[in-house]
N, CA, C and O of each residue as an XYZ file, in Angstrom:
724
protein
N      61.400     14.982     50.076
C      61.005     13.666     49.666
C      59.498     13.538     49.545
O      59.112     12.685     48.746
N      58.565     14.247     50.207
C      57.561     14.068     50.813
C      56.679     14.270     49.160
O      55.839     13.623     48.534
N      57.524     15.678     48.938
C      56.629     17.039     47.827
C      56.828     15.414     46.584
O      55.811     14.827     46.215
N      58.185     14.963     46.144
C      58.616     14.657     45.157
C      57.331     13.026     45.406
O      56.515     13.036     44.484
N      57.162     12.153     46.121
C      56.878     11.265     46.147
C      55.017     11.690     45.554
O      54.246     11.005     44.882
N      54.849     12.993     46.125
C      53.097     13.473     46.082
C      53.270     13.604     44.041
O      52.410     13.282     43.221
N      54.629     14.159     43.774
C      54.645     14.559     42.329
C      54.920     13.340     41.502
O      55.044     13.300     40.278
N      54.998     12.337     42.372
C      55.088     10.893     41.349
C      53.612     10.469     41.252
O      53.006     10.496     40.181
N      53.150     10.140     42.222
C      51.546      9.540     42.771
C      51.141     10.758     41.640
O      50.930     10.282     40.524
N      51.005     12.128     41.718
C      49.796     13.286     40.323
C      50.454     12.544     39.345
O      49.673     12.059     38.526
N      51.879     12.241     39.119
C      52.337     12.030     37.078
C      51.376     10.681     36.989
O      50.624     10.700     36.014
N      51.270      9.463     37.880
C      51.319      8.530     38.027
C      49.485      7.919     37.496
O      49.049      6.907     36.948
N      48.761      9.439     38.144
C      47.220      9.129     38.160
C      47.001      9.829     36.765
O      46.241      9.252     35.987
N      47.585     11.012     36.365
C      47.429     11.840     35.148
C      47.907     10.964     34.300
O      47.289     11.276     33.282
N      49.194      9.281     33.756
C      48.867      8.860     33.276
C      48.346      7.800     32.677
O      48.317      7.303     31.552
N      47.702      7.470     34.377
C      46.415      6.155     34.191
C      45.112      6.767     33.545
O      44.419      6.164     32.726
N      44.873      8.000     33.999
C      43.460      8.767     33.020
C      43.998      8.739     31.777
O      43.206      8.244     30.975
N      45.077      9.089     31.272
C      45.448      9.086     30.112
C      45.268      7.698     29.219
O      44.637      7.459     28.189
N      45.855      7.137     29.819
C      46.066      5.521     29.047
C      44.238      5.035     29.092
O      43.522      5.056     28.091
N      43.857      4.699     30.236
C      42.403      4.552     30.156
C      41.341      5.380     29.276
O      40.315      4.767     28.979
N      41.478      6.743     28.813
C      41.420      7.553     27.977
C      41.367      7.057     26.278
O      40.471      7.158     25.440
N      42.769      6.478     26.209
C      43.558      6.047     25.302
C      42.580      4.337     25.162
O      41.837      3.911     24.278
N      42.806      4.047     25.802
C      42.440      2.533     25.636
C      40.359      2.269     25.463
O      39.758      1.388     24.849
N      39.789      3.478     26.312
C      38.464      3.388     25.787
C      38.258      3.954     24.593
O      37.220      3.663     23.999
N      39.372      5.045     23.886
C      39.020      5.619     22.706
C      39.282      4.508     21.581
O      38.625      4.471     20.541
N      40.268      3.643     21.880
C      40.095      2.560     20.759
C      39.037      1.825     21.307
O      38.497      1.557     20.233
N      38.413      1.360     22.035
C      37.518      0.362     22.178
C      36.016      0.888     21.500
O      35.193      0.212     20.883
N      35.978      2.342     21.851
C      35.005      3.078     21.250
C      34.816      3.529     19.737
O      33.834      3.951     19.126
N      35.871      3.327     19.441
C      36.538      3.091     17.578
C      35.985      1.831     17.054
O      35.378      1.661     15.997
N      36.234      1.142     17.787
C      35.945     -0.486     17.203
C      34.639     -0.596     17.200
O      34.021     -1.035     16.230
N      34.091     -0.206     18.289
C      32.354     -0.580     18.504
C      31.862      0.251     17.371
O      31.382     -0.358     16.415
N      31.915      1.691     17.330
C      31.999      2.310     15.851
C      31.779      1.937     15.050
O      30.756      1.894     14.366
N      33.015      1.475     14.949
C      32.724      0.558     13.131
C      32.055     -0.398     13.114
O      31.496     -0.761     12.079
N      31.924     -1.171     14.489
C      30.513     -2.260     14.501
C      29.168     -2.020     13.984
O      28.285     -2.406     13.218
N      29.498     -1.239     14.767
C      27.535     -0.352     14.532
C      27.542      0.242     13.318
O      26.499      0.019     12.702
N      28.231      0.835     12.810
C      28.254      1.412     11.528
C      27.925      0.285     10.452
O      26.999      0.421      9.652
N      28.880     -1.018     10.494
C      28.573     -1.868      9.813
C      27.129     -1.996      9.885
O      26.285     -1.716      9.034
N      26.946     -2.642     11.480
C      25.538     -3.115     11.268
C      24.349     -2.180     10.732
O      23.432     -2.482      9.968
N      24.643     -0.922     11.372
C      23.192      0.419     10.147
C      23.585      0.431      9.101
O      23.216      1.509      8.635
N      24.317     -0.281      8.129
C      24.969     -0.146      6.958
C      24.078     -1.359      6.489
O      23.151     -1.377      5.679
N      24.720     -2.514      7.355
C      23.555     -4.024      6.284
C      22.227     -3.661      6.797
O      21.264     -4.289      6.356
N      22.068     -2.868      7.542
C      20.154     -2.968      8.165
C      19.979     -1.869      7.080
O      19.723     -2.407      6.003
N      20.028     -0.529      6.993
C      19.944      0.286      5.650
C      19.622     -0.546      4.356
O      18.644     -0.442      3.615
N      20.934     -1.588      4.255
C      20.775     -2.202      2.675
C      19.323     -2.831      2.998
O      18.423     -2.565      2.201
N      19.046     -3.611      4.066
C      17.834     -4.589      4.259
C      16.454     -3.614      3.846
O      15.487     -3.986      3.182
N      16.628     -2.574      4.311
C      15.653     -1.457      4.355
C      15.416     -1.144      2.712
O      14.251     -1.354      2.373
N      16.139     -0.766      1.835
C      15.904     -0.738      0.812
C      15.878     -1.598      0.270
O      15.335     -1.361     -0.809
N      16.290     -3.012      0.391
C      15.585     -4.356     -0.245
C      13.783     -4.644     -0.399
O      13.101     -5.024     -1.349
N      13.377     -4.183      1.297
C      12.234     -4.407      1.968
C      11.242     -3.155      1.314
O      10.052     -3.412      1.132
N      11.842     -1.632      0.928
C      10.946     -0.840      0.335
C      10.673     -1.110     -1.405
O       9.675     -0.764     -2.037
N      12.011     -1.906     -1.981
C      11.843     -1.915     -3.580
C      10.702     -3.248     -3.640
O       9.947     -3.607     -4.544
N      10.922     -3.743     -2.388
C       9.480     -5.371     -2.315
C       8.115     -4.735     -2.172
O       7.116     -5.329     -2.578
N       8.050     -3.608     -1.636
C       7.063     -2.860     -1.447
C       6.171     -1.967     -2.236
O       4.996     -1.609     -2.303
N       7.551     -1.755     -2.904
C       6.867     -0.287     -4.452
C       6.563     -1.804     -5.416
O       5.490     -1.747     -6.016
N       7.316     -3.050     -5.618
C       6.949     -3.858     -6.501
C       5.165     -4.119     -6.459
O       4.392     -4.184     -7.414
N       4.848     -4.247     -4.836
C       3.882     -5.135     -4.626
C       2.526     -4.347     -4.931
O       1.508     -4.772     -5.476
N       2.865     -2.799     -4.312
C       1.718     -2.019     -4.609
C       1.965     -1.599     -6.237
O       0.910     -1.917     -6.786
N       2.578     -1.217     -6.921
C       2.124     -1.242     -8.147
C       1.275     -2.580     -8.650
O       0.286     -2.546     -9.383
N       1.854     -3.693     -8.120
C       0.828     -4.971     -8.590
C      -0.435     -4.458     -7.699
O      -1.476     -4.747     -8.290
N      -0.623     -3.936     -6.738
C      -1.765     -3.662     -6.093
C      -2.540     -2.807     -7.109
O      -3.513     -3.157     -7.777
N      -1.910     -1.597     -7.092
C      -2.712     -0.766     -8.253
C      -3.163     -1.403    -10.084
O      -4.148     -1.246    -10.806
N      -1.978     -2.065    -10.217
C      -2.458     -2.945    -11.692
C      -3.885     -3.320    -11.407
O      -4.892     -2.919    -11.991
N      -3.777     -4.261    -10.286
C      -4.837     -5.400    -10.311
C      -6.424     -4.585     -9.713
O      -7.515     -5.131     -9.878
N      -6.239     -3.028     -8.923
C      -7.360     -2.500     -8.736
C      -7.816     -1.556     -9.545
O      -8.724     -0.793     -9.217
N      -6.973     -1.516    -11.150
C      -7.270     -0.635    -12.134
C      -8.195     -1.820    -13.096
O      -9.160     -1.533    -13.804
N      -7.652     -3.101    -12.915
C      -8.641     -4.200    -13.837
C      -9.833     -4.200    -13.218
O     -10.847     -4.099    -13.907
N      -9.934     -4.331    -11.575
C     -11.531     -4.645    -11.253
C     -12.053     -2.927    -11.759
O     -13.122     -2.900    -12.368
N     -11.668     -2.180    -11.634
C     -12.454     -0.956    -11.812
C     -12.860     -0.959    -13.402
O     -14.000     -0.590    -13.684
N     -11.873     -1.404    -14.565
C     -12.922     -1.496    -15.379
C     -13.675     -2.725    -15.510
O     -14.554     -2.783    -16.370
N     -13.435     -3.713    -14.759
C     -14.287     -4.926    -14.703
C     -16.171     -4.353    -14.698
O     -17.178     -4.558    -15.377
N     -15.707     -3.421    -13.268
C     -16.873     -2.710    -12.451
C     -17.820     -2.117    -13.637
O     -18.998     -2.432    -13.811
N     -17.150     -1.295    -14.333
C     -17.441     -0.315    -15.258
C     -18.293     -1.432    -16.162
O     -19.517     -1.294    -16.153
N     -17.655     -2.672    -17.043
C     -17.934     -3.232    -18.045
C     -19.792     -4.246    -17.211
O     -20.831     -4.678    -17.711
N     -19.242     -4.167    -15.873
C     -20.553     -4.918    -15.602
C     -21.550     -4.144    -15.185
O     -22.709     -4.556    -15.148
N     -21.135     -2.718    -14.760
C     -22.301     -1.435    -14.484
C     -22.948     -1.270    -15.992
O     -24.160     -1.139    -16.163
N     -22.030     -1.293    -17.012
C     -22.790     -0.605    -18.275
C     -23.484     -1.753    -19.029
O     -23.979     -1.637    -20.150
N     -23.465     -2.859    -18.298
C     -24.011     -4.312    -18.713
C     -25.480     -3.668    -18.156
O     -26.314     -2.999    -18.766
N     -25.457     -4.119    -16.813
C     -26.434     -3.960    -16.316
C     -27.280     -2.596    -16.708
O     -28.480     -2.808    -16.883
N     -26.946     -1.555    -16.833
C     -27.831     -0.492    -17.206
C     -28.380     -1.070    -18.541
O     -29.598     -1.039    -18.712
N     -27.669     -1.532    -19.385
C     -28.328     -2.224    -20.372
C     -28.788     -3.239    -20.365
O     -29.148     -3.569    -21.494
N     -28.967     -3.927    -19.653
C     -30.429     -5.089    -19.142
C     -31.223     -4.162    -18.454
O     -32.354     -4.304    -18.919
N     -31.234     -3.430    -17.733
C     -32.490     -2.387    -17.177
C     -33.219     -1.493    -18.239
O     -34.402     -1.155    -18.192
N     -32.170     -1.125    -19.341
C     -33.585     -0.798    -20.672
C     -34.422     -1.589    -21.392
O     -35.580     -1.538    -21.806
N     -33.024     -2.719    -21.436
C     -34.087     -3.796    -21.768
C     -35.405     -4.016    -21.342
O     -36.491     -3.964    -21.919
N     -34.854     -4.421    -19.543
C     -36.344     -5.051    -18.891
C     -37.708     -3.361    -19.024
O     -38.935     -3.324    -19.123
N     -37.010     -2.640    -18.978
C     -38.099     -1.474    -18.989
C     -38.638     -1.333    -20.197
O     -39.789     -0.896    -20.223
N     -37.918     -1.681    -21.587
C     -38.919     -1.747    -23.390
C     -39.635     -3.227    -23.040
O     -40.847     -3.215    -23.259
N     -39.137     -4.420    -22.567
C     -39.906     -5.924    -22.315
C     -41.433     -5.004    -21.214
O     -42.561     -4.985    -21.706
N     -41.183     -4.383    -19.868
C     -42.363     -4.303    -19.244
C     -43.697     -3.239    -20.306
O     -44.914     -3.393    -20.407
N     -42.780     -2.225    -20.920
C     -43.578     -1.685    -21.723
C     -44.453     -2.218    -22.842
O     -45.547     -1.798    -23.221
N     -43.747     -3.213    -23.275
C     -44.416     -4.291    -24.561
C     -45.486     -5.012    -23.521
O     -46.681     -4.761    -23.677
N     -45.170     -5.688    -22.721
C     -46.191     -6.259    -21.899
C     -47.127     -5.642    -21.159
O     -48.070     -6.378    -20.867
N     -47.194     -4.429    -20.717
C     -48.160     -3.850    -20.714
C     -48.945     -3.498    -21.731
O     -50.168     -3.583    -21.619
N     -48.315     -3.029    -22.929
C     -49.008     -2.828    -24.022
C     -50.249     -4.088    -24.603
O     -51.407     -3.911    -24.982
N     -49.439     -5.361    -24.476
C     -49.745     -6.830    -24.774
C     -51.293     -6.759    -23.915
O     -52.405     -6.902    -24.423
N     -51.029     -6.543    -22.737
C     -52.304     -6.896    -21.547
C     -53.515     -6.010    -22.089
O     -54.641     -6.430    -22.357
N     -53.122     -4.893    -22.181
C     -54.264     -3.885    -22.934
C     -55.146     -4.340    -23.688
O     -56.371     -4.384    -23.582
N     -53.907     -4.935    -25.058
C     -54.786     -5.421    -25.978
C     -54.979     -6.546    -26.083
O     -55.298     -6.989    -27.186
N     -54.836     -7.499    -24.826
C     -55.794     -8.921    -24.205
C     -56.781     -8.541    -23.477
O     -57.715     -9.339    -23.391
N     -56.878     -7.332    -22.795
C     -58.178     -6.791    -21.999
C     -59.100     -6.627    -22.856
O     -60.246     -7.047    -22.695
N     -58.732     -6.050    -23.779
C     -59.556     -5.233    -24.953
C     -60.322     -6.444    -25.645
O     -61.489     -6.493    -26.033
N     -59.389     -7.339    -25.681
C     -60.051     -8.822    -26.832
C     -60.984     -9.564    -25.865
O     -61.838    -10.388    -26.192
N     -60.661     -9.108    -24.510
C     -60.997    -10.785    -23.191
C     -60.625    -12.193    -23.556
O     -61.198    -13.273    -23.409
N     -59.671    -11.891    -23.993
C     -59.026    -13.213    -24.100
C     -58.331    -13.486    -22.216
O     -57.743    -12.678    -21.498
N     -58.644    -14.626    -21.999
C     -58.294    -14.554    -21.130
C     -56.910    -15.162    -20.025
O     -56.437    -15.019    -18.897
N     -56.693    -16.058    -21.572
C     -55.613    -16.883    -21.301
C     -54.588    -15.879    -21.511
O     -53.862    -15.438    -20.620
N     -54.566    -15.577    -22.593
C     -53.740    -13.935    -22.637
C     -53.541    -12.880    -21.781
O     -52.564    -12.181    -21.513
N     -54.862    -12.927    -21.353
C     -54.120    -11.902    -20.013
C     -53.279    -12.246    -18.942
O     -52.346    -11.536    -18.566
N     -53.644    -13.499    -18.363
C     -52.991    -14.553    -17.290
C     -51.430    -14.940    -18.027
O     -50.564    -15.456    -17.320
N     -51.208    -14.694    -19.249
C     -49.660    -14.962    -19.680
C     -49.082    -13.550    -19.846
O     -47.862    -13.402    -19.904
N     -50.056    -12.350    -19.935
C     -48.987    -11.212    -20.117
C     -49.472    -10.314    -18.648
O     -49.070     -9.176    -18.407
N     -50.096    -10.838    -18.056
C     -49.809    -10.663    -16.098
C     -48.311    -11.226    -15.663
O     -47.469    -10.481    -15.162
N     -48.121    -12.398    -15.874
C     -46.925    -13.393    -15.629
C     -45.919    -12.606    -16.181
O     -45.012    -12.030    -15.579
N     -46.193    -12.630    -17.590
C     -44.680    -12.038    -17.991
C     -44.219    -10.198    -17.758
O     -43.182     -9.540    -17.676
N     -45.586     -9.970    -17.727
C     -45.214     -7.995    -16.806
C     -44.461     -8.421    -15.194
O     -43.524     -7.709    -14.832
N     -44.927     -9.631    -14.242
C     -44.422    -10.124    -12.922
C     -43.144    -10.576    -13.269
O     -42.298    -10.416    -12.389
N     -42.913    -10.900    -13.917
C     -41.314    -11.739    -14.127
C     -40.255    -10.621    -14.736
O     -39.142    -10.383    -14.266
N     -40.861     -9.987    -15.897
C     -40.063     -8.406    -16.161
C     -39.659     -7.523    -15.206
O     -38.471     -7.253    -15.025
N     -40.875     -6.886    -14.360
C     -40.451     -6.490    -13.242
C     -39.481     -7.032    -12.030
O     -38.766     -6.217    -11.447
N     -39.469     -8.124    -11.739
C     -38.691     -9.226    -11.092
C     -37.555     -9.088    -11.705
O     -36.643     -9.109    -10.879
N     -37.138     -8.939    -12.906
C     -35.942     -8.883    -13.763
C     -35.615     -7.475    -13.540
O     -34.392     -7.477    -13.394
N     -35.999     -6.387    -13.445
C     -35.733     -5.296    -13.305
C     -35.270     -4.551    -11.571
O     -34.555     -3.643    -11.147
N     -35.792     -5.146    -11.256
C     -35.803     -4.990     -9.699
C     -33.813     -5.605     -8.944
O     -32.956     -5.157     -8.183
N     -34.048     -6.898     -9.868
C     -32.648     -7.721     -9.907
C     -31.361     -6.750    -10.432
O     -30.335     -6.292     -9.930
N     -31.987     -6.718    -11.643
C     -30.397     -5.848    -12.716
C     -30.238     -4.143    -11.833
O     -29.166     -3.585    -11.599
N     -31.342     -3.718    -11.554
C     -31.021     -2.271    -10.975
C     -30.486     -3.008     -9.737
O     -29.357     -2.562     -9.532
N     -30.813     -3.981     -8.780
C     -30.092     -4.264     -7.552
C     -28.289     -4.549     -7.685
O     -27.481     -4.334     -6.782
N     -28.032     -4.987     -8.821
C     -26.781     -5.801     -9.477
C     -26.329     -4.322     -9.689
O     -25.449     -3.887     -8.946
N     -26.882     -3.499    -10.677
C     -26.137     -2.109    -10.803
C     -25.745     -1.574     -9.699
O     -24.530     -1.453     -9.540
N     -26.746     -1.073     -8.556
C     -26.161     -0.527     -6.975
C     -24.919     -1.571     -6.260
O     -24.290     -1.296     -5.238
N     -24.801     -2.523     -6.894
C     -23.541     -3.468     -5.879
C     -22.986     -2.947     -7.041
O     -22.428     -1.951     -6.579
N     -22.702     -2.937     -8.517
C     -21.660     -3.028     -9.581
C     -20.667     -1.468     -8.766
O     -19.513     -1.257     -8.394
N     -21.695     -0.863     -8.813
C     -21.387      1.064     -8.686
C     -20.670      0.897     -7.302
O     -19.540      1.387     -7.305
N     -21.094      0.267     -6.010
C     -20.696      0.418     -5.001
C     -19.013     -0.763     -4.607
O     -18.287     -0.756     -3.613
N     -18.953     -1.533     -5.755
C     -17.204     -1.975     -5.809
C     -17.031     -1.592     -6.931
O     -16.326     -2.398     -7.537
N     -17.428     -0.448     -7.747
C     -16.712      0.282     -8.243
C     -15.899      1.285     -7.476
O     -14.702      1.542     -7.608
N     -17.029      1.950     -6.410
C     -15.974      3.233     -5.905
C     -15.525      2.590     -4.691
O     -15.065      3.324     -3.815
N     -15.577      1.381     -4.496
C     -14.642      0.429     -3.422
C     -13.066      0.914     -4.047
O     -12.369      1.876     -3.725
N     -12.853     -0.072     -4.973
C     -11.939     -0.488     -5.972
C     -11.241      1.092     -6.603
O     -10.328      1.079     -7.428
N     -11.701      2.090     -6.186
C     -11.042      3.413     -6.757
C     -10.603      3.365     -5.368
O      -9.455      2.920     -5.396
N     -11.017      3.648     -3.949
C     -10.417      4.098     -3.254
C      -9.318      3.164     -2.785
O      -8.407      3.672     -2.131
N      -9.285      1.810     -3.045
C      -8.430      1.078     -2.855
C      -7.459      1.633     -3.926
O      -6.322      1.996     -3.627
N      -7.943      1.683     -5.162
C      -6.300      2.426     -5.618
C      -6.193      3.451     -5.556
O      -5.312      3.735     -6.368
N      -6.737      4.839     -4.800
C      -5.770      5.680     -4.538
C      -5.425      5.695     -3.163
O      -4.982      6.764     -2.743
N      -5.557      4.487     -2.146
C      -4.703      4.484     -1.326
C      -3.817      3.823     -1.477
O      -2.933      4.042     -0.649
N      -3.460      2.589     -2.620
C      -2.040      2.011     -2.791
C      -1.350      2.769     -3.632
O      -0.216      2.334     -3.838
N      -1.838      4.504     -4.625
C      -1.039      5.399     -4.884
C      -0.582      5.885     -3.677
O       0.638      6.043     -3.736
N      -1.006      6.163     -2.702
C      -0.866      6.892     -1.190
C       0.774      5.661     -0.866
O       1.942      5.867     -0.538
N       0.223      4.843     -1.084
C       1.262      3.499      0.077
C       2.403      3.720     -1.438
O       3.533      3.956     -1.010
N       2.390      3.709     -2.341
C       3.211      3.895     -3.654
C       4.305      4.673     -2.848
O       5.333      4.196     -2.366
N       3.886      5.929     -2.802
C       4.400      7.305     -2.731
C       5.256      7.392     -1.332
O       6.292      8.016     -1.103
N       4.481      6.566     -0.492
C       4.783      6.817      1.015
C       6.251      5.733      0.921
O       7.327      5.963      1.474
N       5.939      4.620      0.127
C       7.157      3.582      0.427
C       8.300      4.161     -0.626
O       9.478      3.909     -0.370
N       8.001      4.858     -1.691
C       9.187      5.526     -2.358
C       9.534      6.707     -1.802
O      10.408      7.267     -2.464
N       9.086      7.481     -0.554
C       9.651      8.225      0.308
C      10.819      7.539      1.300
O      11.920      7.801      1.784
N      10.065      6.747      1.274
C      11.107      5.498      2.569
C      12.194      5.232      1.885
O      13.240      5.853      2.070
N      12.052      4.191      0.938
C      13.243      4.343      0.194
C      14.286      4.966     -0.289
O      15.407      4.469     -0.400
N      13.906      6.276     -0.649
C      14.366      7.464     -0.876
C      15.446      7.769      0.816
O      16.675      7.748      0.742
N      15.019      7.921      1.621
C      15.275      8.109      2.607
C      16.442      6.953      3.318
O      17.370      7.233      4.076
N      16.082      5.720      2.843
C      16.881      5.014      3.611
C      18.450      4.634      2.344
O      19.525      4.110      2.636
N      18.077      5.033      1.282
C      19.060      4.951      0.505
C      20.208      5.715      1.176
O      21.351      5.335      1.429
N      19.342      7.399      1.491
C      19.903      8.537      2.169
C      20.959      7.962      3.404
O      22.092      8.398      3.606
N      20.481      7.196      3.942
C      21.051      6.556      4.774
C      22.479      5.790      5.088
O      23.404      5.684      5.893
N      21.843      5.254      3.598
C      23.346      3.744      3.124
C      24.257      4.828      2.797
O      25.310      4.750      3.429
N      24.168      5.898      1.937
C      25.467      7.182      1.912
C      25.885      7.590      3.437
O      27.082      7.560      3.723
N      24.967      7.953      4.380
C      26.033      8.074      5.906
C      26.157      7.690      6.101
O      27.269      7.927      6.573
N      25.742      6.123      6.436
C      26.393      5.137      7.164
C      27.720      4.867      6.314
O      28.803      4.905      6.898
N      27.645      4.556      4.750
C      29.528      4.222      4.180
C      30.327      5.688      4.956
O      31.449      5.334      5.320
N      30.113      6.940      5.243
C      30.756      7.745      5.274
C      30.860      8.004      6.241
O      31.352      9.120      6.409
N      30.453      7.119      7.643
C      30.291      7.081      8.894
C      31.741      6.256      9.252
O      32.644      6.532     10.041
N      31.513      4.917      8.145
C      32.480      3.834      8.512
C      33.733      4.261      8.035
O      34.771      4.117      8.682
N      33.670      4.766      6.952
C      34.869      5.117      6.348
C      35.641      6.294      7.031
O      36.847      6.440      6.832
N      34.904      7.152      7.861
C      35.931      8.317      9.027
C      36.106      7.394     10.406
O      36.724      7.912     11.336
N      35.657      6.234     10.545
C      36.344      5.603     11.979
C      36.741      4.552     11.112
O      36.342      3.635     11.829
N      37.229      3.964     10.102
C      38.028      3.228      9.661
C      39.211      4.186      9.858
O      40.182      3.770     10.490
N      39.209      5.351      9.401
C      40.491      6.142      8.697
C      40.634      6.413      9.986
O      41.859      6.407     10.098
N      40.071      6.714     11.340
C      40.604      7.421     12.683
C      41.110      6.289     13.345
O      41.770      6.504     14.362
N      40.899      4.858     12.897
C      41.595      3.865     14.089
C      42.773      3.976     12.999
O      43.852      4.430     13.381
N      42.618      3.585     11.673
C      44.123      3.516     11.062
C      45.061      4.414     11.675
O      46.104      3.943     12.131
N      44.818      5.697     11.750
C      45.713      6.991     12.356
C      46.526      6.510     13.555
O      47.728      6.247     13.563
N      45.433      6.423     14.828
C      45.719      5.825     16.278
C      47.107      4.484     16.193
O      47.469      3.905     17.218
C-alpha cells in the first residue's frame, strides 16, 4: 500500500509540472503575440518617424543649396563693388594729383574726401565679402551634414522596415503555434 500510495503522490506531481508546463506555455503564447503586435505597430511608427525625417532633411538640403548660391551671388557682388571701389580710389587719386598740380584748392579738399569715403567703401565691401565667404562654407557644411543625417535616417529606415518583415513573421509562427495547442 505504502509503495502504491508513494506511486500516486510521483504520477500526481509529474502531472501538476505537466499541466503548469502546459498552462504557462499558453500564457507565454499569448504574451507573444502581444509583444509581437506591439514591435509590429512600434516598427510601423518607426518608419513613419524615419520617412518624416528623409522628408525634412532633403527640405534641409534644398533650402542649404539656395543660401549657398545666395552666398555665391552676394560674394561675386561684392568682389565686384571692390573693383569698383579700387578703379573709383584710383581715379581719385589720379584727380588729387592733378588738383595738386593746379593748387586748386577746393579740389583737393573734395578729392581728399572722396579718396576717404572710397576707401571707407572698400574696407566695407571686402569686410561684407569675408562674412559672404564665411556663410558660404557655413551653409556647405550644413549641407553635407544633412547629406550625412539623409543617409543615416535612410539606413534607419531601411533597417526598421527590416524589422516590420520579423516582427509579421514572428506573429504569424505564434499565431500558427497557439492555433495547433
Amino acid at each position: 500500500m505504502k509503495s502504491l500510495s508513494q506511486w500516486k503522490v510521483a504520477t500526481m506531481w509529474v502531472g501538476a509540472i505537466c499541466v503548469g508546463v502546459g498552462l504557462s506555455a499558453l500564457t507565454a503564447s499569448a504574451q507573444d503575440i502581444g509583444q509581437d503586435a506591439r514591435d509590429l505597430r512600434q516598427d510601423r511608427q518607426d518608419v513613419r518617424q524615419g520617412t518624416r525625417d528623409i522628408r525634412q532633411d532633403r527640405r534641409d538640403i534644398s533650402n542649404d543649396t539656395k543660401d549657398i548660391r545666395q552666398d555665391r551671388r552676394d560674394t561675386n557682388q561684392d568682389t565686384r563693388d571692390i573693383r569698383h571701389d579700387r578703379r573709383d580710389i584710383a581715379t581719385d587719386r589720379q584727380n588729387l594729383l592733378n588738383a595738386e598740380k593746379v593748387g586748386n584748392q577746393t579740389a583737393i579738399n573734395a578729392d581728399k574726401r572722396d579718396l576717404r569715403t572710397d576707401r571707407r567703401d572698400l574696407r566695407s565691401d571686402v569686410k561684407d565679402r569675408r562674412a559672404d565667404t564665411r556663410d558660404l562654407r557655413a551653409n556647405k557644411q550644413d549641407r553635407r551634414q544633412d547629406y550625412r543625417d539623409l543617409n543615416h535616417d535612410r539606413q534607419d529606415r531601411r533597417a526598421d522596415r527590416g524589422d516590420i518583415g520579423q516582427d509579421r513573421r514572428d506573429l504569424r509562427r505564434d499565431v500558427a503555434a497557439k492555433r495547433v495547442r
